[in-house]
C-alpha positions in Angstrom: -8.6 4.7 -27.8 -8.4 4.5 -24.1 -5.2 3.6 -22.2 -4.5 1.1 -19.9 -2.0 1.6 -17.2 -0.1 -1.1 -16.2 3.4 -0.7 -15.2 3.9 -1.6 -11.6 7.2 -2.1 -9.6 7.1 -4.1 -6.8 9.8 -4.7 -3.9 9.4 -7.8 -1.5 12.1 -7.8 1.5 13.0 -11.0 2.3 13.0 -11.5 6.3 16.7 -13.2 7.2 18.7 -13.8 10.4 20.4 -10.6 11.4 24.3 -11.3 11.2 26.9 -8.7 11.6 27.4 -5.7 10.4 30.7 -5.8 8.0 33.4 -3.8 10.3 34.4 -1.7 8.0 31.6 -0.5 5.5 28.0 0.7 6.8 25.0 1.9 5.4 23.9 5.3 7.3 20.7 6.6 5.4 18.6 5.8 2.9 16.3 8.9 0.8 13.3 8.8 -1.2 13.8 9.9 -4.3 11.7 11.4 -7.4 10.9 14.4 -5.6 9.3 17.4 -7.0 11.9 19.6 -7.9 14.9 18.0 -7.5 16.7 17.1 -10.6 18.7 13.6 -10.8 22.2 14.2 -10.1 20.7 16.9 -7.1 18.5 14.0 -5.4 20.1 12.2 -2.5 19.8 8.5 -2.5 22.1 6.7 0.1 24.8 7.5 2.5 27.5 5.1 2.8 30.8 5.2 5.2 33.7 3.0 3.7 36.7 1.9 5.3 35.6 3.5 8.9 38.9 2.2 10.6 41.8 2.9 8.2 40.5 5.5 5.0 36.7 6.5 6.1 35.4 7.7 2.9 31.7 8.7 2.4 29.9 7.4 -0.5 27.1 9.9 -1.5 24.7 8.4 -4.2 22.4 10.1 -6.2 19.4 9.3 -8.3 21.3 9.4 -11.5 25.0 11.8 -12.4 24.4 10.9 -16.2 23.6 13.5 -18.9 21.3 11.1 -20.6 18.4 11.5 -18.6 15.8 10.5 -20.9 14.0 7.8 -19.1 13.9 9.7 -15.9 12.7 13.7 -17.0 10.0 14.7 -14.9 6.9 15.4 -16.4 6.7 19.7 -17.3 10.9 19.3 -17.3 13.1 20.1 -19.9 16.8 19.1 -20.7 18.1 22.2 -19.9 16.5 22.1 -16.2 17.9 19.0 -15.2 21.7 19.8 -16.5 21.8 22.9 -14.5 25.3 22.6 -12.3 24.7 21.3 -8.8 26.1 22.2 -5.6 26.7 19.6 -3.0 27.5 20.4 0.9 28.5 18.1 3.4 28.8 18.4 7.1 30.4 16.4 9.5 29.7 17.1 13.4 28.4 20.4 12.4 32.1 21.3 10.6 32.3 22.4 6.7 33.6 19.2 5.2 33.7 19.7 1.7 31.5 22.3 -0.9 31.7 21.6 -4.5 29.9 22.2 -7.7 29.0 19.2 -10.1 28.3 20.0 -13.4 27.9 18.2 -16.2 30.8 17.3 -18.9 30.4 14.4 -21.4 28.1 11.6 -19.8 28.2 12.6 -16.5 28.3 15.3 -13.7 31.3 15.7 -12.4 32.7 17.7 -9.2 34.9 20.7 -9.4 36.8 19.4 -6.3 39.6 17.5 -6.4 38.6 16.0 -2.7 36.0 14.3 -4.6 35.3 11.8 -7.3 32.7 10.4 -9.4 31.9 6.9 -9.1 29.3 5.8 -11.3 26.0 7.4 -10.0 27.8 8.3 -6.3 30.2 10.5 -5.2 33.4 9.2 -3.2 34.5 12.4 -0.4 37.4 11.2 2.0 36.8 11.5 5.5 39.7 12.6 8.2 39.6 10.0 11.0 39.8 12.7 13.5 36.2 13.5 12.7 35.5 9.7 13.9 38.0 9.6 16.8 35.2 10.0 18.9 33.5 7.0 17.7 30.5 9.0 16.8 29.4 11.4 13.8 26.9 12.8 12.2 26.9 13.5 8.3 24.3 16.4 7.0 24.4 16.5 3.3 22.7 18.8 1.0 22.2 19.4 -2.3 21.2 23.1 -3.7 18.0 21.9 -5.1 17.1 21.6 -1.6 17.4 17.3 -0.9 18.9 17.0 2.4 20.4 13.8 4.0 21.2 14.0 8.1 23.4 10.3 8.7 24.7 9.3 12.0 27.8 7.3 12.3 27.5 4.3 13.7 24.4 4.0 11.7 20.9 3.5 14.1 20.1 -0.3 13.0 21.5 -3.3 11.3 19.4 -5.0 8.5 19.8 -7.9 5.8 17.6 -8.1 3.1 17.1 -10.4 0.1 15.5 -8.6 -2.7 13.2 -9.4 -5.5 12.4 -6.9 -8.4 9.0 -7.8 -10.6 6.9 -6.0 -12.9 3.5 -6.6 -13.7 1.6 -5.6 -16.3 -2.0 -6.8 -16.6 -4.9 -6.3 -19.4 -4.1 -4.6 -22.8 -7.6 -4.7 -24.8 -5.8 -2.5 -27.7 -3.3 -0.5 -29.1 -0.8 1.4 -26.6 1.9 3.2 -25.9 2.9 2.5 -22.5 6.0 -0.8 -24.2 7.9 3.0 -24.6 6.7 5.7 -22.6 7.3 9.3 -23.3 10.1 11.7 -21.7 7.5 14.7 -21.8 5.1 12.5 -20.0 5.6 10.9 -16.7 2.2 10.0 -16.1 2.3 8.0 -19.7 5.8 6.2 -18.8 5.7 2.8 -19.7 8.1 -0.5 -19.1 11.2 0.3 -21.3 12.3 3.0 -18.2 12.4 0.0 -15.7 14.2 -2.5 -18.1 16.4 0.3 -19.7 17.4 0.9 -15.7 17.6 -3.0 -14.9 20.0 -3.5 -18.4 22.5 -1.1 -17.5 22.9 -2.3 -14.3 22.9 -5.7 -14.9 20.1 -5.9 -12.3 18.1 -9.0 -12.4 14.0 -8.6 -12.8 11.3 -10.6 -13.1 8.4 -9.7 -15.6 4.5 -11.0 -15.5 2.7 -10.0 -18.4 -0.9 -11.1 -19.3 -1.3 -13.2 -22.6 -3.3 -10.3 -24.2 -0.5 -7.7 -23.3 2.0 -9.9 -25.3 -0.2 -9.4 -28.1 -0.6 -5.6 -27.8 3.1 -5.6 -27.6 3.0 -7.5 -31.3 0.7 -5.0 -32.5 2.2 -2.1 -31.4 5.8 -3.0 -32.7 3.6 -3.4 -36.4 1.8 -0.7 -36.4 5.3 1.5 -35.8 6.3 1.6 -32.3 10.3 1.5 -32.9 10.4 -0.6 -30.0 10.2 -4.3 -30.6 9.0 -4.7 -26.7 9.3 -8.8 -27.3 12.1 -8.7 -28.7 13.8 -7.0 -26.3 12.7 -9.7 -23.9 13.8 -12.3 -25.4 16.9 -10.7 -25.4 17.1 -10.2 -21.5 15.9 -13.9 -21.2 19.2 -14.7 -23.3 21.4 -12.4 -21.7 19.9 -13.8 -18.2 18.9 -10.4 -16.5 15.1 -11.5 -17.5 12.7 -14.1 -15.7 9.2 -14.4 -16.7 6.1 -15.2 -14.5 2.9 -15.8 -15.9 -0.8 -16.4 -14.5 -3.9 -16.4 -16.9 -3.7 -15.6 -19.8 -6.5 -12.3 -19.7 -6.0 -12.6 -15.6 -9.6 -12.6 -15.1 -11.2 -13.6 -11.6 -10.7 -17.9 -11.4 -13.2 -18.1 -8.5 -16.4 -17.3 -11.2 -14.8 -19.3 -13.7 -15.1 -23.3 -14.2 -11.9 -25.3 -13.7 -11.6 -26.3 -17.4 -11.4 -22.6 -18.2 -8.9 -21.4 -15.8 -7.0 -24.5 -16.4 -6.3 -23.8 -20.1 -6.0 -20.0 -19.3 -2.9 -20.9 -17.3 -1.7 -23.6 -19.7 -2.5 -20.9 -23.3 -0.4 -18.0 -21.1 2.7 -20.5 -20.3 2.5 -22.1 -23.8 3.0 -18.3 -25.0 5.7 -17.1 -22.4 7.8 -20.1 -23.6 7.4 -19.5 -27.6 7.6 -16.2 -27.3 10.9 -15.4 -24.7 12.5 -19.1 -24.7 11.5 -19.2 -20.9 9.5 -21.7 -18.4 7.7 -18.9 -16.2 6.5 -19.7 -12.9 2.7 -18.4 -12.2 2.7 -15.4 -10.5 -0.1 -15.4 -8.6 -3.8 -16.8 -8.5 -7.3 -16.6 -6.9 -8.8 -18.7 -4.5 -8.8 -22.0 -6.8 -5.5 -23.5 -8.2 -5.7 -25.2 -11.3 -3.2 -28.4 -11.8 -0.1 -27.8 -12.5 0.7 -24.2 -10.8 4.5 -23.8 -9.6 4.1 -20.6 -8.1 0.6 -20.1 -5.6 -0.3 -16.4 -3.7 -3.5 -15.8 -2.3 -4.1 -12.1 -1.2 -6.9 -12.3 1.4 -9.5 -9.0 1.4 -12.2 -8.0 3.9 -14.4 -10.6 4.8 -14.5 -12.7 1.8 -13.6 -16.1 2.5 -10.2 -17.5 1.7 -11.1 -21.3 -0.2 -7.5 -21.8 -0.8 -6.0 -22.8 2.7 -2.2 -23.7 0.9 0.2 -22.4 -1.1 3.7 -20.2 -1.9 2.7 -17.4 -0.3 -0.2 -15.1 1.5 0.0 -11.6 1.0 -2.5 -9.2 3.6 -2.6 -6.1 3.0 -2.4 -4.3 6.1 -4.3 -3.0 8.5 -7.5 -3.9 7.6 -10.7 -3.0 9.4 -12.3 -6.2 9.2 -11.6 -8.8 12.2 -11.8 -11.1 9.9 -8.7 -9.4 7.6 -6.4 -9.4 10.9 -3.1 -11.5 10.3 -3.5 -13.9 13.1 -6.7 -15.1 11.2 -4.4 -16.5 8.2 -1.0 -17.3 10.6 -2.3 -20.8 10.9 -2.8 -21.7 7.6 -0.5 -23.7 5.4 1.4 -21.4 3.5 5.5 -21.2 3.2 5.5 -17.3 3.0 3.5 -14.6 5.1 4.1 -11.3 3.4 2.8 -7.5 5.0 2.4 -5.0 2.3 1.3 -1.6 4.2 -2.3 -0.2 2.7 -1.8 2.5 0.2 -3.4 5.7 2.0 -2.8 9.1 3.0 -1.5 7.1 5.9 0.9 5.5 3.9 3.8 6.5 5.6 1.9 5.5 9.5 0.9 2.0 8.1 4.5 1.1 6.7 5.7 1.6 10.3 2.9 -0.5 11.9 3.9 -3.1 9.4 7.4 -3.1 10.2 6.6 -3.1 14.0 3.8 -6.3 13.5 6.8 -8.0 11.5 9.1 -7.3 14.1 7.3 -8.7 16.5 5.9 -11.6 15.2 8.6 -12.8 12.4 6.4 -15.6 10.5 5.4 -12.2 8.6 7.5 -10.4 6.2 7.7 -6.4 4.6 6.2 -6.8 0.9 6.6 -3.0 -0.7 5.4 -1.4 -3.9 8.2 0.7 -4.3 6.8 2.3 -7.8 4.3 3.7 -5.0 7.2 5.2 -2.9 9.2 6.4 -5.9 6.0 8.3 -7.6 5.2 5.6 -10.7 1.6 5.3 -11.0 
């Protein structure tokens, strides 16, 4: 039987008045990560400088320093290729700071120099504050799996962000595997990666699941899928590190469908999401036409079709968009609380998310939306 995928992992940046930067702690470089090649504990995330004006120590993190790397094995990879030792170097102003292995012993990677130490998934490497005296530096780091990170001290901008993590998962029509993926298969990796990743670091996420998804989740926890996906979400709803959204319950198109229809669709889907988790969701998002009793309204304009609902939570353009009638000042007007920008997903992917960011900047009623399981290679 056919598949369906339907894990998705979206990121929306909240726009919020730039305040100071803390004096003595600054992000200097953020990486992409899930790149070909480059096992966990040898791919770069973030650069960040502590204590600048009394201990500066950079904190290095990395996509994961753990020896359990079950959720994260790329597809083709075995155990043994992502446990290989690592070698990390870091520069400062050009100058050898520090070169140590990390290799792995008991749950994590650790370094062979004593001028480093592990902290969690990041590496802490003390700074001399003559290499800052200055009051300017530049940080190279690089891994030997080839992940490079080049961070200048004091970092290029300031930013403040509120974030939101939500999956969605839409239509299930039969039995699959997707509730608990498959190390040996990237490509068939389903929602327990995210919420395994979300549990252990206590990192709060909202899910929207159709009604017929909750079902397939039933069916495959009977039919033998050691999993018990529900249950595990009722769990998180417990433990409060799970909120629930909900929409219709098959999330089929409300425009061509009569108002009595779409009305118990939203109720039948709610009803479930409440019996099922112990939660009251909030509807994630809708069509043109809002059926009583919606807490949550998003309309995502497209082309030239015409938008019928003029009002709600939020409008979401994706951007650009060819059609005059798809430009952002056609919807600015309109009676919405939040404008959201989510860049089109193209070989110009890259080129739109900077056109985005520069629109936003410039007119600030808009704000970055970004599906980051795009950016981090989750299909």
């Amino acid at each position: 039987m056919s598949r369906v995928p339907i894990l998705f992992l979206f990121l929306v940046l909240l726009a919020v008045p730039t305040l100071a930067a803390p004096p003595l702690t600054s992000v200097l470089a953020v990486d992409r990560v899930g790149e070909s090649g480059i096992a966990p504990a040898a791919d770069l995330l973030s650069v960040i400088l502590l204590d600048a004006e009394t201990a500066p120590t950079l904190r290095v993190s990395m996509l994961s320093l753990a020896t359990d790397l079950a959720p994260i094995v790329p597809n083709g990879a075995t155990r043994d290729d992502l446990l290989r030792p690592v070698t990390l170097t870091v520069h400062v102003n050009d100058q050898l700071l520090l070169r140590s292995e990390l290799a792995p012993d008991g749950a994590g990677f650790e370094p062979a120099s004593r001028d480093m130490r592990r902290d969690g998934d990041a590496l802490l490497i003390p700074v001399a504050p003559a290499f800052l005296a200055s009051g300017r530096a530049t940080f190279t780091i690089t891994t030997s799996d080839g992940d490079q990170v080049t961070a200048a001290w004091p970092a290029g901008r300031d930013y403040l962000a509120n974030c939101a993590f939500a999956l969605h998962g839409n239509q299930g029509l039969g039995y699959t595997d997707v509730f608990h993926g498959r190390a040996d298969d990237l490509e068939g990796s389903g929602f327990d990666e995210a919420l395994q990743i979300h549990e252990s670091l206590a990192v709060p996420v909202n899910l929207h699941l159709s009604g017929t998804l909750m079902t397939v989740a039933d069916w495959a926890h009977q039919e033998g899928d050691p999993q018990d996906f529900n249950s595990w979400l009722a769990d998180g709803v417990t433990g409060g590190w799970v909120g629930m959204l909900t929409s219709a319950y098959a999330q089929h198109i409300m425009p061509f469908v009569n108002q009595e229809m779409n009305n118990w669709a939203v109720h039948i889907e709610t009803q479930m999401v409440s019996d099922r988790y112990g939660y009251t969701p909030t509807v994630a998002e809708m069509a043109d036409i809002a059926p009583e009793g919606i807490d949550w309204l998003c309309v995502s304009p497209k082309g030239r079709a015409p938008v019928l609902q003029t009002s709600g939570n939020e409008l979401k353009l994706v951007y650009p968009q060819a059609e005059p009638e798809a430009q952002p000042d056609s919807f600015a007007h309109l009676g919405f609380r939040h404008f959201f920008l989510q860049p089109l997903d193209s070989p110009e992917r890259d080129e739109n998310t900077r056109s985005v960011i520069d629109y936003c900047l410039r007119h600030p009623q808009w704000k970055l939306s970004l599906q980051t399981h795009k950016i981090i290679g989750i299909d």
